[in-house]
C-alpha positions as CSV (number, residue, x, y, z in Angstrom):
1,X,0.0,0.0,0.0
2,X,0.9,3.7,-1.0
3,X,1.6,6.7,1.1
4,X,-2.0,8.2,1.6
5,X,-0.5,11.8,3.2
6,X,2.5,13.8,4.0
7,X,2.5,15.9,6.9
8,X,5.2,18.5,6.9
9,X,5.7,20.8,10.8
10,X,8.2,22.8,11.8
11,X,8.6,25.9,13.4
12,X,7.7,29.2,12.2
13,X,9.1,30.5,9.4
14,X,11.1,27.5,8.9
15,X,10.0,27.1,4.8
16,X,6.7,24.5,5.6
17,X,4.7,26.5,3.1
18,X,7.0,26.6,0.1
19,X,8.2,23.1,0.5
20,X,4.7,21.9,0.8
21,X,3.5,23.9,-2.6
22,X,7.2,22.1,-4.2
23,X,5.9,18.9,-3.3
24,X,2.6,19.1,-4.2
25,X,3.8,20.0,-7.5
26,X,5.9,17.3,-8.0
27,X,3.3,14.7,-6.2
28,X,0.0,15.7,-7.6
29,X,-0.8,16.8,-4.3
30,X,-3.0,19.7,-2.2
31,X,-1.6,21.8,0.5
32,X,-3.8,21.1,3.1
33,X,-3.7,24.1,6.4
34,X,-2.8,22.7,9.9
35,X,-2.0,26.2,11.3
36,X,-4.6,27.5,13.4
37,X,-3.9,31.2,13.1
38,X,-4.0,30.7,9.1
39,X,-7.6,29.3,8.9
40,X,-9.0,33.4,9.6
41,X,-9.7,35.0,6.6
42,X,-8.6,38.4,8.3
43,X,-5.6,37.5,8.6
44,X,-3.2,36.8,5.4
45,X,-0.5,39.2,6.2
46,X,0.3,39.0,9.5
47,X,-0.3,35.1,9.8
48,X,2.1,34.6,6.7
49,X,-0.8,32.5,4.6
50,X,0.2,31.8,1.3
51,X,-0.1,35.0,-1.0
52,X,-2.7,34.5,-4.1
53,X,0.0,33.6,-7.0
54,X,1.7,30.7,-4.5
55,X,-2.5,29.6,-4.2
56,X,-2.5,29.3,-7.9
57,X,0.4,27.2,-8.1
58,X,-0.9,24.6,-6.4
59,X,-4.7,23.8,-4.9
60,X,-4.9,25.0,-0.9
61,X,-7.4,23.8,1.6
62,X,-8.7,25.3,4.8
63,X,-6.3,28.6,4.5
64,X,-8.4,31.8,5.6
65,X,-11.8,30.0,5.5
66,X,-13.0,31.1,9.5
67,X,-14.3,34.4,9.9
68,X,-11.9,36.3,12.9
69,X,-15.3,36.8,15.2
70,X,-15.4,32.8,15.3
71,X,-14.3,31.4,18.2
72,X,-12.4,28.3,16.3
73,X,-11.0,25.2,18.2
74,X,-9.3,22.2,17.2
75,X,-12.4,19.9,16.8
76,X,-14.1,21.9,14.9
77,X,-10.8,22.3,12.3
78,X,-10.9,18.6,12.5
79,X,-14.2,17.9,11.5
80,X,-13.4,20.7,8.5
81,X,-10.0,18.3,7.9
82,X,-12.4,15.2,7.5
83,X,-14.6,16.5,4.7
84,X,-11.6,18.1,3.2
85,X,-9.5,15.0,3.0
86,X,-12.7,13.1,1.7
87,X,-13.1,15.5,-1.3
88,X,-9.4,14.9,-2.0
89,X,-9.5,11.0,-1.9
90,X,-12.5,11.5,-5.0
91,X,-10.5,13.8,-6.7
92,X,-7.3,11.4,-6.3
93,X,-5.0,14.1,-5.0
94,X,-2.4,13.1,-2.6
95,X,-2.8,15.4,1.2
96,X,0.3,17.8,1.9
97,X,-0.4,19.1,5.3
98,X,1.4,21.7,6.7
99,X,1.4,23.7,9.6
100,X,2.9,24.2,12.9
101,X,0.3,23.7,15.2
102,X,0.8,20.6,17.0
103,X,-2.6,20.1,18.5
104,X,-4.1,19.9,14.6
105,X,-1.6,16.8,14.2
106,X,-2.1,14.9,16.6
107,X,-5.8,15.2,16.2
108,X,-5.4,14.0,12.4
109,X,-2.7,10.6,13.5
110,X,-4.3,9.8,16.9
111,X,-8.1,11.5,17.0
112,X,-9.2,13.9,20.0
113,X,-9.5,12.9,23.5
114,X,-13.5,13.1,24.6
115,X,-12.8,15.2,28.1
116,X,-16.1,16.6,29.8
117,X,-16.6,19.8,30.0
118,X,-15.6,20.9,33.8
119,X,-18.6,22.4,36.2
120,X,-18.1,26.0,37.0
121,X,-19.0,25.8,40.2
122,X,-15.8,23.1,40.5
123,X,-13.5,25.4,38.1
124,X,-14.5,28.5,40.6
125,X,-13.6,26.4,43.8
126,X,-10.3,24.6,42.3
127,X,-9.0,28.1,40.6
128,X,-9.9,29.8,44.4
129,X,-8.5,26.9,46.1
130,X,-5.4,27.4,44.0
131,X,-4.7,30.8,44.2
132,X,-1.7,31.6,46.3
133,X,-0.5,28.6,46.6
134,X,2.7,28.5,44.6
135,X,3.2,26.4,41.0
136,X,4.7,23.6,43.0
137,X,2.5,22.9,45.4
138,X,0.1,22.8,43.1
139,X,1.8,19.8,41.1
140,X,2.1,17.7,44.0
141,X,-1.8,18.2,44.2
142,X,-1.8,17.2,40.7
143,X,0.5,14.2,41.4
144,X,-1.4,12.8,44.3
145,X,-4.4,12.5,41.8
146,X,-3.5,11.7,38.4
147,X,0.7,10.8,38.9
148,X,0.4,10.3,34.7
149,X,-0.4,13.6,33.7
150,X,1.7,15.5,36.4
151,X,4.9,13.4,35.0
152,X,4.0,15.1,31.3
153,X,3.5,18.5,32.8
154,X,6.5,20.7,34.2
155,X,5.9,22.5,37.9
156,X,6.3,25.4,36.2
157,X,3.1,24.8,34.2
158,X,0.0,26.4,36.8
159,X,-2.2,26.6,33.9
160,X,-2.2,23.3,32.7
161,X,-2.2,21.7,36.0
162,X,-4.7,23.5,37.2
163,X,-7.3,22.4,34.3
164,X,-5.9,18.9,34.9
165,X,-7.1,19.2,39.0
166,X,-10.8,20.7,37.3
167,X,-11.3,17.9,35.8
168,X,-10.7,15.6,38.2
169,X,-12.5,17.1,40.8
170,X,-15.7,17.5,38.2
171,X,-15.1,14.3,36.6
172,X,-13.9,12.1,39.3
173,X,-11.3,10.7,36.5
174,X,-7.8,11.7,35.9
175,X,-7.0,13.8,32.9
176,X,-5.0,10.8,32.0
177,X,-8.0,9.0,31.7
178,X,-9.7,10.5,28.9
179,X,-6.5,10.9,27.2
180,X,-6.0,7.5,26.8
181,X,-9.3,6.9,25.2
182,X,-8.6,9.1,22.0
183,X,-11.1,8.7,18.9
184,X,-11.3,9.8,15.2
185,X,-7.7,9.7,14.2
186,X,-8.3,10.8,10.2
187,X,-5.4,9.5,8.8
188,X,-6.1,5.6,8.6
189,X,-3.6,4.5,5.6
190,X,0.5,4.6,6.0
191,X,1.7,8.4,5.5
192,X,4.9,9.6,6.0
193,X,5.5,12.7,8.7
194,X,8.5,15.8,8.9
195,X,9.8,18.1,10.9
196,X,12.0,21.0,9.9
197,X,14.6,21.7,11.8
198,X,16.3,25.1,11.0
199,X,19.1,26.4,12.1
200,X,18.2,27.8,15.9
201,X,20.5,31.6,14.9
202,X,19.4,31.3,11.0
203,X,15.3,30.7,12.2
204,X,16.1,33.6,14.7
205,X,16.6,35.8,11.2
206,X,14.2,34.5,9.5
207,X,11.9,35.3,12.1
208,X,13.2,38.7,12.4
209,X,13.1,39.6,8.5
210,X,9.7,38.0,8.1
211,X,8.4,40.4,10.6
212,X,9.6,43.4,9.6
213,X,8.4,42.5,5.7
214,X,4.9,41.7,6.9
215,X,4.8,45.3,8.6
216,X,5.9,46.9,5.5
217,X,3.4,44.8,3.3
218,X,0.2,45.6,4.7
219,X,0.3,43.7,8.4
220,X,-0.2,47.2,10.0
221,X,-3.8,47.7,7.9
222,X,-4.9,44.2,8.1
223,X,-4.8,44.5,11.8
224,X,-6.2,48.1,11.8
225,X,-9.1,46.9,10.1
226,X,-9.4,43.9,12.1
227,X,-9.3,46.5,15.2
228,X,-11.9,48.7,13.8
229,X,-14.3,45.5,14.1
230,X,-14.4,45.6,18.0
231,X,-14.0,42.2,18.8
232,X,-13.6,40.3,21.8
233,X,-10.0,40.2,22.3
234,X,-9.9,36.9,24.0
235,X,-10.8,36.0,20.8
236,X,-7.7,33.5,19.1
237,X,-7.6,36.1,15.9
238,X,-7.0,39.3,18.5
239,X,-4.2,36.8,20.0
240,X,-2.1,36.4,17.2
241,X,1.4,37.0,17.1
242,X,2.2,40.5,16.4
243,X,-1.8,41.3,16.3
244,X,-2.0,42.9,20.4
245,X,1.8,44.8,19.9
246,X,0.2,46.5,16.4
247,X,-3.2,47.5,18.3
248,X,-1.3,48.8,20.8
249,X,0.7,51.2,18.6
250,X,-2.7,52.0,16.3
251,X,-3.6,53.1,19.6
252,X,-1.0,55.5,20.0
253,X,0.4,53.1,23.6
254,X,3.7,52.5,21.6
255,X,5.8,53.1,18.7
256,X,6.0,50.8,15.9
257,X,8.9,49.8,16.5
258,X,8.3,48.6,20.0
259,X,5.5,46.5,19.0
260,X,7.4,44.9,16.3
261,X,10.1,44.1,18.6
262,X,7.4,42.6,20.4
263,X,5.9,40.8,17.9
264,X,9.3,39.2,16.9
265,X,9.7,37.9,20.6
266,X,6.9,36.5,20.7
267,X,7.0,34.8,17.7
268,X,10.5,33.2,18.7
269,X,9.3,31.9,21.8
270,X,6.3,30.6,20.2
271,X,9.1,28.9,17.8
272,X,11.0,27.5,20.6
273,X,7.8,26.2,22.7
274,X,6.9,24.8,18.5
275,X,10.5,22.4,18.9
276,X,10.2,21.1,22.2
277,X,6.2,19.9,21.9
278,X,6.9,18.3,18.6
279,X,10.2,16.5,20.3
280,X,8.2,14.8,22.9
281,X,4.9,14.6,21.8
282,X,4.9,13.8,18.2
283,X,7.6,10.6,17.7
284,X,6.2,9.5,14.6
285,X,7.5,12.9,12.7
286,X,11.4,12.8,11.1
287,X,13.1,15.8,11.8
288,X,14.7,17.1,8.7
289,X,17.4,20.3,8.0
290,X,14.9,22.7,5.7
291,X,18.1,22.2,3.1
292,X,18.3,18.5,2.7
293,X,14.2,18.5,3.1
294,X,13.0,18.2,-1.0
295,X,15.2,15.3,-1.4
296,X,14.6,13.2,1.7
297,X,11.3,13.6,1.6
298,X,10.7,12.9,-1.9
299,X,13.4,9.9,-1.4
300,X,11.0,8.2,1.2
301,X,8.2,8.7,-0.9
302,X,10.0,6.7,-3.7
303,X,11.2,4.4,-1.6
304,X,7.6,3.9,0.0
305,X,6.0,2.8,-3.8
């Protein structure tokens, strides 16, 4: 049997996009969206989604298809994914996913874990319960309850161990539990998965550059515009990188400059947190130098025929 997909991560602006559109030209293939800032339409520039002549090249799915008001989350890309991938199997084009969120992955190999949602009156007494007591403490909590998911989690991590103590205490089960009992993996046939791994100082440029061309190439009015629309911004289109800093200089808080010094930081840390989840929580993915990446990839494909 074939190779049914190819699943191409990395870190940001590591070259995902343009290797994905190379190989789906030489493949047959459809750049499929596993990024889950570049699913708003709002948000081409600042999100780097592939410009209108690179669409052209090759067919794109699930790029810019969410309104920014829409509160979107990772099942409900996944259900989008499923009728996506099934339009491709009748049109007999081979998948090239790309993206960098991990969570989109690992719902496509391995399916989503069913967790209940968590009583407020229990999210209002753990979070109460919680407060003050410092990041440590809390883990031991965590680790007297559900010794599985407090091993995954660093102490350093309040956030996620509290949600892991909520649902306990509302469920009675350890987080552990439910994400053990994953369902509706999407990929079901052999496919073959890549991670590219830059250069740490030349991604750190990259980065950089990127930023400052997307400021100069519109990022600044996609963003005003976006502002203009008064939206929540909890929302995860007022969150992205680069999107708060700009608002904060529309608004006359900052320079320019400042915010696209922020806006870089961010985006490295983001790149770093990117490595280390992909490291030790997605083992079936190759990791790859973004130089060597046309030819092994395309080498494993043959070899897979």
């Amino acid at each position: 049997m074939g190779i049914g997909a190819i699943l191409i991560a990395g870190p940001t602006a590591s070259g995902k996009s343009a290797l994905a559109i190379r190989l789906a030209e030489r493949l047959g293939g459809t750049v499929m969206n596993a990024d889950s800032m570049q699913v708003y339409r709002d948000l081409r520039v600042i999100t780097a989604r592939p410009t209108p002549d690179e669409e052209a090249v090759v067919p794109h799915r699930l790029f810019g298809h969410v309104d920014a008001a829409a509160n979107y989350s990772v099942a409900r890309w996944q259900a989008d994914m499923h009728g996506a991938l099934a339009a491709l199997a009748g049109e007999g084009r081979m998948p090239i996913v790309t993206g960098g969120t991990g969570l989109y992955f690992k719902a496509l190999t391995q399916g989503l874990s069913d967790i209940p949602p968590v009583d407020q009156d229990v999210r209002a007494a753990v979070r109460a319960d919680a407060e003050g007591r410092a990041p440590e403490e809390l883990h031991l909590m965590l680790a007297a309850v559900d010794p599985v998911t407090a091993a995954r989690l660093r102490p350093s991590d309040p956030q996620r161990i509290i949600r892991a103590l909520e649902v306990f205490r509302s469920s009675g089960q350890p987080l552990a539990h439910f994400q053990a009992k994953r369902e509706g993996a999407l990929l079901h046939g052999p496919f073959l998965a890549f991670f590219l791994e830059p250069d740490r100082n030349q991604l750190r440029a990259r980065i950089d550059a990127r930023f400052d061309s997307m400021v100069h190439s519109g990022a600044v009015e996609e963003v005003e515009l976006l502002m203009r629309r008064g939206l929540d911004p909890a929302l995860p289109a007022m969150r992205a990188h680069g999107v708060p800093w700009i608002i904060r200089a529309l608004r006359g808080e900052i320079a320019m400059a400042e915010a696209a010094e922020g806006g870089k930081a961010d985006t490295r840390r983001y790149a770093k947190r990117q490595h280390t989840w992909f490291r030790h929580q997605a083992p079936e993915f190759q990791w790859v130098s973004p130089e060597v990446a046309d030819e092994h990839i395309l080498a494993a494909f043959n070899a897979s025929i």
